[in-house]
C-alpha positions in Angstrom: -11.6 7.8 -20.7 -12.2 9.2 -24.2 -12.9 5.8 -25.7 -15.7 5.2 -22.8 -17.4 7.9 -23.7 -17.1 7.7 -27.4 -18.5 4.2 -26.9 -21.2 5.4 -24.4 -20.4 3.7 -21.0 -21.6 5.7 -18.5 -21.0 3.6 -15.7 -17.5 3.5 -16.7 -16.8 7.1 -17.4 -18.1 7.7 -13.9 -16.2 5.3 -12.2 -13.3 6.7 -14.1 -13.8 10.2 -12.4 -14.4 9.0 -9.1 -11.3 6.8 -8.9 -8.8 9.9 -11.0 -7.5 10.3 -7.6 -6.8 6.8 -6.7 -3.3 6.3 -7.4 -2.4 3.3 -5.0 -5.0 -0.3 -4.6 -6.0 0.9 -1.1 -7.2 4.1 -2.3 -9.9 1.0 -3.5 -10.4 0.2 0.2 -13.9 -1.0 -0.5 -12.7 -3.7 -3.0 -9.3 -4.5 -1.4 -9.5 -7.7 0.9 -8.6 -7.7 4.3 -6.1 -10.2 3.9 -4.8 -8.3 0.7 -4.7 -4.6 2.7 -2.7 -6.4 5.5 0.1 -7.7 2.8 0.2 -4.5 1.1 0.8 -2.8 4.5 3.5 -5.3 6.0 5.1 -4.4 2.8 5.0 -0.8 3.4 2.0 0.6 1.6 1.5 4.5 2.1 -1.6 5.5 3.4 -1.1 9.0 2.8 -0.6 8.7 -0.9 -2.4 11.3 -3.0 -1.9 12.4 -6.3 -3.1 16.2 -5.6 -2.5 18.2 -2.2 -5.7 17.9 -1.5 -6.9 15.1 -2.8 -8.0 11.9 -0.8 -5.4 9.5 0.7 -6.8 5.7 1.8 -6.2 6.9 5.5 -8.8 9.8 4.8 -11.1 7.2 3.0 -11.1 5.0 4.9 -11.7 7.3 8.0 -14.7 8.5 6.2 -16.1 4.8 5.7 -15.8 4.0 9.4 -17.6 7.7 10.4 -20.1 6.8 7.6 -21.3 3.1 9.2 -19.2 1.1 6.2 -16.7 -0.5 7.8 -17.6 -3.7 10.2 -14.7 -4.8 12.3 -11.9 -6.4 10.6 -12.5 -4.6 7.6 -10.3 -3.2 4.5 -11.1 0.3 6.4 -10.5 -0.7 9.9 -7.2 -2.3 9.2 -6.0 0.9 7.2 -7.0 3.2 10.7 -5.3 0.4 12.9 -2.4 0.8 11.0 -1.9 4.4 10.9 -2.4 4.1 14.9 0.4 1.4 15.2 2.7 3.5 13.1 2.0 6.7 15.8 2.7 5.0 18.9 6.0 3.2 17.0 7.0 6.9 16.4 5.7 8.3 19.6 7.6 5.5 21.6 10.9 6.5 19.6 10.4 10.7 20.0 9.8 10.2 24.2 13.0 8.2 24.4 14.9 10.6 22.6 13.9 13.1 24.7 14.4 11.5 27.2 17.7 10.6 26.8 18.3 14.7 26.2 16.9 15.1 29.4 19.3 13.0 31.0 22.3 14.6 29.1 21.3 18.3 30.1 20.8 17.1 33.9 24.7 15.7 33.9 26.0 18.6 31.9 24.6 20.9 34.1 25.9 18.7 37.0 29.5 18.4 35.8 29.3 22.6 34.7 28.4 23.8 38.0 30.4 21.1 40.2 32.7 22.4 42.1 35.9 23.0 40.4 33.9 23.0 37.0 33.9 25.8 35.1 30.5 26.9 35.4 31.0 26.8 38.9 34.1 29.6 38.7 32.1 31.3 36.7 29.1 31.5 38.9 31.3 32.4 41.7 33.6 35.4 40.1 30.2 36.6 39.3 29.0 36.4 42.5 31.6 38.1 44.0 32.1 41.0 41.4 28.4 41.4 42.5 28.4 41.4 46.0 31.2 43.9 45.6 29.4 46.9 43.7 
């Protein structure tokens, strides 16, 4: 950046300042391809790279393209949003079976606990009776 400003290129100096935070190509989701942003995604891209806390990720930029008008359908921006929803429902889908299968277990625990002869049930019952006996 130094030797853009020694040499007086504006243009480049600024584009150098805007892009600081750009550490991945589809933090350049206005110049990446659609064709390109869907390669780099099969193949894992994050879309939540940033290189400060609270600096811009390509999921936030992009996000601000669509709000802003920028993005038509099928778009470098569109795909990136599309993405991040496909990855939330894949995660989604794996949480509400886990939970469900937890579900499951705690019903049959409880079952087998407070069947009779289990010890839940003897438990439940001694109780009972000290209980009923004060």
């Amino acid at each position: 950046m130094a030797e853009a400003e020694e040499e007086e290129h504006p243009e480049v100096v600024e584009w150098l300042r805007c892009t600081y935070d750009c550490i991945t190509p589809l933090h350049h989701v206005h110049l990446v391809p659609p064709p390109r942003a869907r390669a780099l995604l099969r193949e894992g891209a994050d879309i939540l790279a940033k290189r400060r806390a609270n600096g811009p990720t390509p999921l936030s930029i992009a996000r601000d393209l669509i709000v802003r008008g920028a993005a038509p359908p099928g778009s470098t921006p569109r795909l990136i949003v599309q993405h991040n929803c496909k990855s939330l429902h894949r995660r989604w889908r794996v949480v509400a079976r886990m939970v469900g299968r937890l579900v499951v277990m705690r019903k049959r625990s409880a079952e087998r606990l407070y069947a009779p002869g289990g010890a839940g049930a003897e438990a439940s019952r001694a109780e009972f009776e000290r209980l009923s006996l004060d």
